[in-house]
VEXKOL-452312 format. One record per residue (C-alpha): residue in three letters; x, y, z. Coordinates in pm, 1 decimal, always signed. Each point is the difference from the previous one (the first is absolute). Layout:
// residues N
type: ALA c1: X c2: Y c3: Z
...
//
This chain:
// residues 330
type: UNK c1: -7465.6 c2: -5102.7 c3: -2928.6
type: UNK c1: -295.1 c2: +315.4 c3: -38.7
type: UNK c1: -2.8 c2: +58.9 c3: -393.5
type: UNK c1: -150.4 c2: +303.6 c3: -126.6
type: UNK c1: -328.5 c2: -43.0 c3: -79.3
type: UNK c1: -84.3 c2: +115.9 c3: -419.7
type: UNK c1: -327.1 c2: +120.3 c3: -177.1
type: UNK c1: -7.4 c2: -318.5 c3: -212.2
type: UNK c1: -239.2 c2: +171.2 c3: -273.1
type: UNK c1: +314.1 c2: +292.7 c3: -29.6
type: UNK c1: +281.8 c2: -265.4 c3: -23.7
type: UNK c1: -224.0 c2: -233.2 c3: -287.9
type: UNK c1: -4.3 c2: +356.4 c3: -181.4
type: UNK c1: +375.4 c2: -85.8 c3: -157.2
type: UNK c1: -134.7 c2: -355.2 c3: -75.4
type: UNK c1: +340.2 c2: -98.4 c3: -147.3
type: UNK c1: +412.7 c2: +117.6 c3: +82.9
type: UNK c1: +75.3 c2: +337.0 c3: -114.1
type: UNK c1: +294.4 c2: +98.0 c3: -277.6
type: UNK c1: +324.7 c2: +92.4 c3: +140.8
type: UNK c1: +80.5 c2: +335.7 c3: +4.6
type: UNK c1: +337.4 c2: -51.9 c3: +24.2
type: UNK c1: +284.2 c2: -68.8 c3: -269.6
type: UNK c1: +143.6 c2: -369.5 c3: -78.4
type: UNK c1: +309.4 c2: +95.3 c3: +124.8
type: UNK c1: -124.9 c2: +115.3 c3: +349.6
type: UNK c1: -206.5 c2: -297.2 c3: -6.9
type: UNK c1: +223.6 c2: -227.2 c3: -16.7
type: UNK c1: +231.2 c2: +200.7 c3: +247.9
type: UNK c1: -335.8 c2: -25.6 c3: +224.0
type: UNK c1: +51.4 c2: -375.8 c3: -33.2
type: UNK c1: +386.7 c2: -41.6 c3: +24.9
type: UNK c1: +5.3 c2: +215.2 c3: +342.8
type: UNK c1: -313.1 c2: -181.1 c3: +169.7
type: UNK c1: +208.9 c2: -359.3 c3: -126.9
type: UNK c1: +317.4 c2: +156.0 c3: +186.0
type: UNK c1: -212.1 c2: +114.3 c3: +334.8
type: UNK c1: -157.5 c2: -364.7 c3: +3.7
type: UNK c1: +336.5 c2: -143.4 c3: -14.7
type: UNK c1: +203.5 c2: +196.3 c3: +259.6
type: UNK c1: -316.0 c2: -28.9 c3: +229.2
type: UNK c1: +14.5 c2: -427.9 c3: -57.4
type: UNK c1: +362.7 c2: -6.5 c3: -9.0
type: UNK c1: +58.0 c2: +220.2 c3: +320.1
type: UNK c1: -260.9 c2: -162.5 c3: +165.8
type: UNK c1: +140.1 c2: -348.4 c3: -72.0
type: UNK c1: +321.4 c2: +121.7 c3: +116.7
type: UNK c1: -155.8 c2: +101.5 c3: +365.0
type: UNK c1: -154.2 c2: -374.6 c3: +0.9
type: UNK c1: +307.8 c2: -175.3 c3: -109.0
type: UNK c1: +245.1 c2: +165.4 c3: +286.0
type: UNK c1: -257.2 c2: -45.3 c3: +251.7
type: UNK c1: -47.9 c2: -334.0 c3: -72.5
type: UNK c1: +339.7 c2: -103.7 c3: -56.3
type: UNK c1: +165.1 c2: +166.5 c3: +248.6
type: UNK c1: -25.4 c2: -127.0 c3: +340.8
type: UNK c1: +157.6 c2: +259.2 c3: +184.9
type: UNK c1: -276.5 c2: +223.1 c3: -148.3
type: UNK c1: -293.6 c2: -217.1 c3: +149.0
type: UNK c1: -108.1 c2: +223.1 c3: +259.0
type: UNK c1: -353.1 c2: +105.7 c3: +89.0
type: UNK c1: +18.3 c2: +305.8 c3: -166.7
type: UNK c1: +137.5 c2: -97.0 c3: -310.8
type: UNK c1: -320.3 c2: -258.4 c3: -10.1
type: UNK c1: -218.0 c2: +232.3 c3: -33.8
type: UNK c1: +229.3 c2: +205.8 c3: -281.0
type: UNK c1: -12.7 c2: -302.6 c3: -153.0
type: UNK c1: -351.2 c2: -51.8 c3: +21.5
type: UNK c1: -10.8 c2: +371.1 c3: -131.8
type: UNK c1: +236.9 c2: -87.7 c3: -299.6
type: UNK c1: -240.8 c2: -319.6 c3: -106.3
type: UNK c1: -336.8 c2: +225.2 c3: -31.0
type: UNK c1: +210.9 c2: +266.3 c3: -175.1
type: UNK c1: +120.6 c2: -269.5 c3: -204.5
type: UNK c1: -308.2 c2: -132.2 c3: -67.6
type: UNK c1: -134.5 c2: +349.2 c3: -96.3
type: UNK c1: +264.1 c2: +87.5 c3: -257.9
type: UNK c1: -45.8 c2: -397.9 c3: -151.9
type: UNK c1: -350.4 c2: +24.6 c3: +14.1
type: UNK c1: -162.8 c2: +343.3 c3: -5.0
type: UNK c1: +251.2 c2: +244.2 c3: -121.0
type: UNK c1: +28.4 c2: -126.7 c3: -355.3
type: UNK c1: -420.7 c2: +43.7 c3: -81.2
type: UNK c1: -40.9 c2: +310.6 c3: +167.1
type: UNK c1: +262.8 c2: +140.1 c3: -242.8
type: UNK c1: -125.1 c2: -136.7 c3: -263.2
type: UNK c1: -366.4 c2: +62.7 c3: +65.9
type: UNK c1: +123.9 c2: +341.7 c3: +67.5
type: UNK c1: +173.8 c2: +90.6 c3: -324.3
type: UNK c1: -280.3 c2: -183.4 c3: -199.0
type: UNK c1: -235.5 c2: +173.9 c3: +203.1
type: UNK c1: -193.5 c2: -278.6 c3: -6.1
type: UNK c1: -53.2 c2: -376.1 c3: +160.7
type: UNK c1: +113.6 c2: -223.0 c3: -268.9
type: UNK c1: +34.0 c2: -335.5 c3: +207.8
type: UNK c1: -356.2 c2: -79.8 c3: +37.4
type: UNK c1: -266.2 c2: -85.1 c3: +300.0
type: UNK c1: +191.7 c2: -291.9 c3: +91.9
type: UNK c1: +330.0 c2: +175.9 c3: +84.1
type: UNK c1: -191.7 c2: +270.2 c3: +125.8
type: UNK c1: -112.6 c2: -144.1 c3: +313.7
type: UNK c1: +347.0 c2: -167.2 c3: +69.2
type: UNK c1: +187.9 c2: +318.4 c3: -94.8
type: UNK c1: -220.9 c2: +164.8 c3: +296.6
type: UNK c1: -5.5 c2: -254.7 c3: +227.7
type: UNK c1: +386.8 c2: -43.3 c3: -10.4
type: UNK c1: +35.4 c2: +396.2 c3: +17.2
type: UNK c1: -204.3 c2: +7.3 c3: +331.8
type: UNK c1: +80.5 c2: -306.7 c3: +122.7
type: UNK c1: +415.8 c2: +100.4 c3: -37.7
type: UNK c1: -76.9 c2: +426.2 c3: +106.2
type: UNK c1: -149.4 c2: -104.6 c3: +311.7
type: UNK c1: +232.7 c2: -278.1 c3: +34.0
type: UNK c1: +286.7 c2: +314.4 c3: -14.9
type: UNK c1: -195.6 c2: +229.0 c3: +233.0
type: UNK c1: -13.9 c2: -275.8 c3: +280.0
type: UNK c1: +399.6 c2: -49.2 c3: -53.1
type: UNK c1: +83.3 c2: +375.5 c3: +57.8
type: UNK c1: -256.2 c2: -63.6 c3: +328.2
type: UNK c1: +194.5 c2: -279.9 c3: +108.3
type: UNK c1: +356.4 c2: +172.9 c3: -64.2
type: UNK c1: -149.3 c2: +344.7 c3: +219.8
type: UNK c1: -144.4 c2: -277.7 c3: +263.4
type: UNK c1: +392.1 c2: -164.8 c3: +7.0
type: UNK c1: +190.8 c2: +269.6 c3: +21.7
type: UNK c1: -161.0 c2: +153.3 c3: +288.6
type: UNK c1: +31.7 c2: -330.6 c3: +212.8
type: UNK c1: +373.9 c2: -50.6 c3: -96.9
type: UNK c1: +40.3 c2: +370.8 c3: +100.4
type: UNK c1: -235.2 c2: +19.9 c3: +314.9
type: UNK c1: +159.8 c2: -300.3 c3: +181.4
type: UNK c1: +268.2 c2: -131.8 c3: -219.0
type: UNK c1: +123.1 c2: -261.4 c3: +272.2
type: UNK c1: -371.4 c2: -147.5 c3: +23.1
type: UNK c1: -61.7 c2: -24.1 c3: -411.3
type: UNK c1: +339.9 c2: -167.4 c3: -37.5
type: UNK c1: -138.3 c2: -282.9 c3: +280.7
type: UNK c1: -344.3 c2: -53.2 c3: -160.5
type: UNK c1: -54.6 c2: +144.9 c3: -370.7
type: UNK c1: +157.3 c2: -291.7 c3: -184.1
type: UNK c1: +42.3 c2: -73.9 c3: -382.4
type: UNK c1: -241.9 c2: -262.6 c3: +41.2
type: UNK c1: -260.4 c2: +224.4 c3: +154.7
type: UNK c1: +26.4 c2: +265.6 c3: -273.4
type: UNK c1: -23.0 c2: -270.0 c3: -278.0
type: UNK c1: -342.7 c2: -128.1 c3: +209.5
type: UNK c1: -96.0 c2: +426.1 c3: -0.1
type: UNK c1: +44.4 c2: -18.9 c3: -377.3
type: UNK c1: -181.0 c2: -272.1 c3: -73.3
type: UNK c1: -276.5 c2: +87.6 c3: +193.0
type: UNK c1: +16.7 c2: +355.0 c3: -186.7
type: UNK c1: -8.2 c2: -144.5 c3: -296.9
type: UNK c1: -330.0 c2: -265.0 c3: +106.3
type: UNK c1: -218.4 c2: +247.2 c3: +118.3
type: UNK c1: +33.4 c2: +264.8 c3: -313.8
type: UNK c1: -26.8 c2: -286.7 c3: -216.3
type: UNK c1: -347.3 c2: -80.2 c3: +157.2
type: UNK c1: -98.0 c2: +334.2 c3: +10.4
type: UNK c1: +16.9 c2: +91.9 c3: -329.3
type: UNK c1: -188.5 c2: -367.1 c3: -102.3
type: UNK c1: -231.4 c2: +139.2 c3: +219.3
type: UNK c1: -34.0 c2: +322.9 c3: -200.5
type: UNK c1: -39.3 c2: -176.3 c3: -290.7
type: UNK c1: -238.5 c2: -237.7 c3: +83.5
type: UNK c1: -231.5 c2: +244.4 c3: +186.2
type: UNK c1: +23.6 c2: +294.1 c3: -208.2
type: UNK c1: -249.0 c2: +5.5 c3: -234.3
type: UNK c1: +211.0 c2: +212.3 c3: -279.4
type: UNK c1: +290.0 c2: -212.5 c3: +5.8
type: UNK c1: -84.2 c2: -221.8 c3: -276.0
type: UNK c1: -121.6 c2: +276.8 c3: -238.0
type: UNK c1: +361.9 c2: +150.9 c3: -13.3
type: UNK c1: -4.4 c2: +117.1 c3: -321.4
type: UNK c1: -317.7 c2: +292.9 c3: -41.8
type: UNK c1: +126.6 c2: -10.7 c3: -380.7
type: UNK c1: +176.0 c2: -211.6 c3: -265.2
type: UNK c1: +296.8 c2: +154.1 c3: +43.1
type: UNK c1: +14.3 c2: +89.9 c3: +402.7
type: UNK c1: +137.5 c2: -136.8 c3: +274.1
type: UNK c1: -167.2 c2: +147.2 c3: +342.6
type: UNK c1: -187.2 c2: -146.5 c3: +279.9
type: UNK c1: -209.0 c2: +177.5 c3: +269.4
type: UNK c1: -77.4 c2: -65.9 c3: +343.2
type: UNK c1: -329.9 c2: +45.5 c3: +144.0
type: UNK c1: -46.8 c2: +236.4 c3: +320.1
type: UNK c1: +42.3 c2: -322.0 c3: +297.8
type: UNK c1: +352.6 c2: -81.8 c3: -187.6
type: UNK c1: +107.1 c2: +396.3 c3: -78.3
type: UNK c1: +3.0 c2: +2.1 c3: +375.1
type: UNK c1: +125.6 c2: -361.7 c3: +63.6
type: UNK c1: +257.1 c2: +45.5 c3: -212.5
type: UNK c1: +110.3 c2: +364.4 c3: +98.7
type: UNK c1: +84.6 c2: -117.7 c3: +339.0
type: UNK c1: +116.7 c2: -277.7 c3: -75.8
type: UNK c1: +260.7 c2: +103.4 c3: -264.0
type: UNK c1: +50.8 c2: +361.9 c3: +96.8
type: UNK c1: -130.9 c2: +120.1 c3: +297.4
type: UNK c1: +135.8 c2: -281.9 c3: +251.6
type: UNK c1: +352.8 c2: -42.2 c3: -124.5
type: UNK c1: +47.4 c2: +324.1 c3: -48.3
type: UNK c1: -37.0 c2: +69.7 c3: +329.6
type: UNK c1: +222.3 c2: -257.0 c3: +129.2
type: UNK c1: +278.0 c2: +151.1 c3: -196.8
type: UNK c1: -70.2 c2: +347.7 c3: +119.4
type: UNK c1: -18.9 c2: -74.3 c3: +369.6
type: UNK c1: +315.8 c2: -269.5 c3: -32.8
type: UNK c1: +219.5 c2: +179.6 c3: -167.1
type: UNK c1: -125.4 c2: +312.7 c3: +206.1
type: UNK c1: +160.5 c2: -177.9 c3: +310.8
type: UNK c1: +284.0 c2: -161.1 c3: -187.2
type: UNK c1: +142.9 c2: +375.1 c3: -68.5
type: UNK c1: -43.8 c2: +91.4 c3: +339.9
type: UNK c1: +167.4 c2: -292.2 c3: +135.6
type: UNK c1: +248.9 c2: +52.9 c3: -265.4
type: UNK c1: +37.6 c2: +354.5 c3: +89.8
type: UNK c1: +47.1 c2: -87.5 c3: +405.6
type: UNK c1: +298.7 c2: -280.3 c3: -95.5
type: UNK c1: +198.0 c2: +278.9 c3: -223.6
type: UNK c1: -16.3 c2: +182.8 c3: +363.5
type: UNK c1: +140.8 c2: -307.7 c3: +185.4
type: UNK c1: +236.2 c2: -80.6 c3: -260.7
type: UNK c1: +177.0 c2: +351.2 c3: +50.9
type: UNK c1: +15.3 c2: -17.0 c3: +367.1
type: UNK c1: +138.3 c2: -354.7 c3: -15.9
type: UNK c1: +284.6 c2: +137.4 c3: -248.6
type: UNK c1: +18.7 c2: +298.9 c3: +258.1
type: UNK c1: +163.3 c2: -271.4 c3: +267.5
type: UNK c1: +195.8 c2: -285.9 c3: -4.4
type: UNK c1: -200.3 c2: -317.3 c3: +65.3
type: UNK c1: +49.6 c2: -401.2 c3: -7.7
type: UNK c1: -20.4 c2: -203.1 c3: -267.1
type: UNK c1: -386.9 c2: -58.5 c3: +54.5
type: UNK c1: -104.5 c2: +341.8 c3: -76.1
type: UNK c1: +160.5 c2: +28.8 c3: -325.2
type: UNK c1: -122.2 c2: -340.9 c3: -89.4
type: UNK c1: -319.9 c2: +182.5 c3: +90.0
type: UNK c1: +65.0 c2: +336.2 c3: -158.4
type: UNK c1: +92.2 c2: -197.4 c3: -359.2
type: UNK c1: -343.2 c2: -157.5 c3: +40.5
type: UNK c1: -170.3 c2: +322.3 c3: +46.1
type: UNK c1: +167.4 c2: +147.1 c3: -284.3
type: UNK c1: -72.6 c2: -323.0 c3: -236.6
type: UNK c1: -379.5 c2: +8.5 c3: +119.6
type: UNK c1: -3.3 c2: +383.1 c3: -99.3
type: UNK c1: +173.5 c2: -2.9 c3: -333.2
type: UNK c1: -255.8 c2: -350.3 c3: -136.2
type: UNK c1: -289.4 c2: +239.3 c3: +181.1
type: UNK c1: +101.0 c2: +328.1 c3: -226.4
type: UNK c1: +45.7 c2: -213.5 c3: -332.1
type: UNK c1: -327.3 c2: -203.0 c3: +38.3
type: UNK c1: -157.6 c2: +339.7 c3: +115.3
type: UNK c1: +100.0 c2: +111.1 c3: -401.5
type: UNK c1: -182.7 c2: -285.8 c3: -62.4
type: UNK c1: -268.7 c2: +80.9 c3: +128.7
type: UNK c1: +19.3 c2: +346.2 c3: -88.4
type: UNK c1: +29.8 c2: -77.6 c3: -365.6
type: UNK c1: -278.2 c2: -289.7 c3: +16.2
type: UNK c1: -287.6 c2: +245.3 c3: +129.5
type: UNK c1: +160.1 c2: +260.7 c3: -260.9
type: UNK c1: -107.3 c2: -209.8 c3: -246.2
type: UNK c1: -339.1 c2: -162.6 c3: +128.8
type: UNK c1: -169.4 c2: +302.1 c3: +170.1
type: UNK c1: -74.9 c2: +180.0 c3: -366.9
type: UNK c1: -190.7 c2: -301.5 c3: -34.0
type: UNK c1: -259.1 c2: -83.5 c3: +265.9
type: UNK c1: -19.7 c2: +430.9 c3: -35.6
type: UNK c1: -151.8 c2: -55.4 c3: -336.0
type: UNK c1: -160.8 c2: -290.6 c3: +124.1
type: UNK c1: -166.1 c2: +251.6 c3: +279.5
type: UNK c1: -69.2 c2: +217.5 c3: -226.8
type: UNK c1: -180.8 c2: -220.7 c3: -272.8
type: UNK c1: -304.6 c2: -15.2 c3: +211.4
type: UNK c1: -69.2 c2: +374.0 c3: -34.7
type: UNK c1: +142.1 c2: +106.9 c3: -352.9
type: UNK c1: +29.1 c2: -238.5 c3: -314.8
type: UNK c1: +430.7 c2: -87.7 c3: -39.8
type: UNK c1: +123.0 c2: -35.1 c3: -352.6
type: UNK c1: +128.2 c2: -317.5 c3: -106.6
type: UNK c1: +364.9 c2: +137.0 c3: -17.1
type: UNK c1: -17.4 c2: +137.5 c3: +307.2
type: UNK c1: -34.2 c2: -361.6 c3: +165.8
type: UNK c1: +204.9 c2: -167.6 c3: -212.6
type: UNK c1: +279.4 c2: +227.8 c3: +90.9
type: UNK c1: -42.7 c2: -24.6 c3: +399.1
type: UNK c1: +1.6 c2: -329.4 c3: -125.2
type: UNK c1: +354.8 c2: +6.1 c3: -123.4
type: UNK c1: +137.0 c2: +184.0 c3: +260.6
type: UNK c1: -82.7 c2: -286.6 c3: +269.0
type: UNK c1: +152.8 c2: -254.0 c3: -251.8
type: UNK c1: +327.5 c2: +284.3 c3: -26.7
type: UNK c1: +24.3 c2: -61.9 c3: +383.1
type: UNK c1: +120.9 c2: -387.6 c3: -105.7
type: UNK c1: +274.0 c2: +165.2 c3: -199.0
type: UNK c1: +138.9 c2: +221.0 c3: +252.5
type: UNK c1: +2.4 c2: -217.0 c3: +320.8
type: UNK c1: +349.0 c2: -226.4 c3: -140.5
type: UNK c1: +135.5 c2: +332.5 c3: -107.0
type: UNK c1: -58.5 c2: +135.5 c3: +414.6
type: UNK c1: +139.3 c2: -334.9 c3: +72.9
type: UNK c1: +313.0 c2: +29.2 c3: -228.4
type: UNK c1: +53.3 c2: +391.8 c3: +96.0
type: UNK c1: -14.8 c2: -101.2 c3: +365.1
type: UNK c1: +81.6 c2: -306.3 c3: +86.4
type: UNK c1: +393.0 c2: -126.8 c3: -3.0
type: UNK c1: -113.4 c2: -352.8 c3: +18.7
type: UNK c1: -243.3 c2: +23.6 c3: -341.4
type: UNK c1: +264.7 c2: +143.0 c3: -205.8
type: UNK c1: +229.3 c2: -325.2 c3: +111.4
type: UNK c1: -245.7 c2: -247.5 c3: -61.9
type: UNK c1: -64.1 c2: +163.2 c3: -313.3
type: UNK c1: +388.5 c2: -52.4 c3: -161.1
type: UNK c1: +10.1 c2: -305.6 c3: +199.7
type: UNK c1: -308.0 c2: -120.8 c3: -224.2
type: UNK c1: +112.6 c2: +154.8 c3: -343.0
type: UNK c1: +280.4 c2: -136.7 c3: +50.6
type: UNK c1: -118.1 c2: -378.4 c3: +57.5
type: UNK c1: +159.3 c2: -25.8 c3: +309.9
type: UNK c1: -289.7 c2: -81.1 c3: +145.3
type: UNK c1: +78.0 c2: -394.3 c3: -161.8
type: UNK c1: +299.9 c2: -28.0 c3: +183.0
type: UNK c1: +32.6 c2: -231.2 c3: +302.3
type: UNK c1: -83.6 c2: +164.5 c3: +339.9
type: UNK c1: -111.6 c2: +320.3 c3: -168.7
type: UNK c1: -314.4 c2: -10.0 c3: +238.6
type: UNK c1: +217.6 c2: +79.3 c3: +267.0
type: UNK c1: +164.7 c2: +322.8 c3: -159.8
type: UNK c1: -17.8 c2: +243.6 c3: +233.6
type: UNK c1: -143.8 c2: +310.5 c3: -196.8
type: UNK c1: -72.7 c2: +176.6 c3: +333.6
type: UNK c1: +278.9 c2: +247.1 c3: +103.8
//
């Protein structure tokens, strides 16, 4: 994950945190809002986790990868979400070197985690909706859970690999009270295709052919309601419709996610031809961890089944006997 490189004898200028400008009270609002943002984002994540899991009527290929979705968003607002506010209103690093290097190698590690998810979703949905028939034969729980794993393997390694072989990595912090790392011109590139470039495209060109597709079923969905036809078309026509409907929510999704991540690697571009202020990174920063707090409100807005398992949960049934086999699916 490309950083923006900084002019370390510029930063070591303000060799120690600046004053607030701001009054106690706002302060201390600052503080009570970033506490509720953290919460909803854990809480709503957990929720996502908890009714996949639980639920076996909800253990579908799809929903593995939502859930593996709701785990690195969980992660993030657990995590990341709480020091970037805080470092943020201070504006200043206040945790030390130590954190420093955790705090950025969980942030990477969990973004790109997030990025590959949405690429995974776009990949998913166009197979379910390009030859449902064949993806309901051969794209298995199982095989998802392997996909996910294997996601999760090879990011891991490649951002141990950027840290071991970037040079800059260990001298995160340029001054007492910073907390930045640069990569050198190999890993900008590395990493840029890697992280941006690559799954970006896959969701373009996926999701691309999934609204096509999408588009061509509405069409055979209206001629099929045009005639009267057995009991095998409108088994087939509800499965169109179902395909399109989880296609159009998890395109929000996706929508939403490069909404929030794009200002990023922008600034990111841009860093290597004009010097980016400090607040300027810190809040593309905050919009990527924002995107953890809106996906279980998309999932609660548009999803039947999430707003069952949610009173289901609050309301312990979840305990009972059996409750597995609730059918929250309508």
């Amino acid at each position: 994950m490309n950083l923006t490189e900084f002019n370390q004898s510029d930063r070591c200028e303000h060799f120690s945190c600046p004053e607030r400008s701001v009054s106690p009270a706002v302060y201390i609002l600052l503080y009570v809002c970033s506490a509720a943002v953290v919460l909803l984002t854990v809480c709503g994540n957990l929720l996502v986790i908890i009714s996949v899991l639980h639920f076996k009527q909800l253990h579908t290929p799809t929903n593995m990868l939502v859930l593996s979705l709701a785990v690195s968003d969980f992660f993030i607002g657990a995590f990341v979400m709480l020091p970037m506010f805080i470092w943020t209103i201070e504006s200043c690093w206040i945790f030390g070197k130590g954190f420093c290097i955790s705090f950025w190698f969980i942030a990477s590690f969990i973004t790109i985690i997030s990025i590959y998810n949405i690429a995974l979703i776009a990949v998913d949905r166009y197979l379910a909706l390009s030859n449902p028939f064949l993806y309901m034969n051969r794209v298995s729980v199982r095989i998802t859970c392997i996909v996910i794993v294997l996601d999760w393997c090879v990011v891991g390694v490649y951002i141990l690999a950027l840290m071991h072989y970037n040079g800059n990595f260990m001298n995160l912090i340029l001054c007492p009270e910073d907390c930045f790392f640069a990569l050198n011109e190999v890993w900008s590139v590395i990493d840029l295709v890697f992280s941006f470039i690559f799954p970006l495209s896959v969701i373009i060109i996926f999701y691309t052919r999934v609204f096509v597709i999408a588009k061509k079923h509405a069409t055979a969905i209206r001629e099929l309601n045009n005639h009267t036809r057995p009991k095998t078309q409108k088994i087939t026509s509800h499965s169109m419709k179902s395909e399109r409907k989880a296609a159009k929510v998890l395109g929000i999704l996706v929508s939403v996610f490069l909404m929030c991540l794009l200002p990023y690697f922008i600034c990111s571009l841009i860093g290597y031809v004009i010097e980016i202020q400090l607040e300027s990174i810190q809040k593309v920063m905050i919009m990527i961890c924002l995107n953890s707090t809106i996906n279980p409100v998309i999932y609660a807005l548009f999803y039947p089944w999430f707003r069952r398992c949610i009173k289901l949960i609050i309301t312990l049934q979840i305990f009972q006997t059996d409750s597995a086999l609730i059918k929250v699916l309508s």
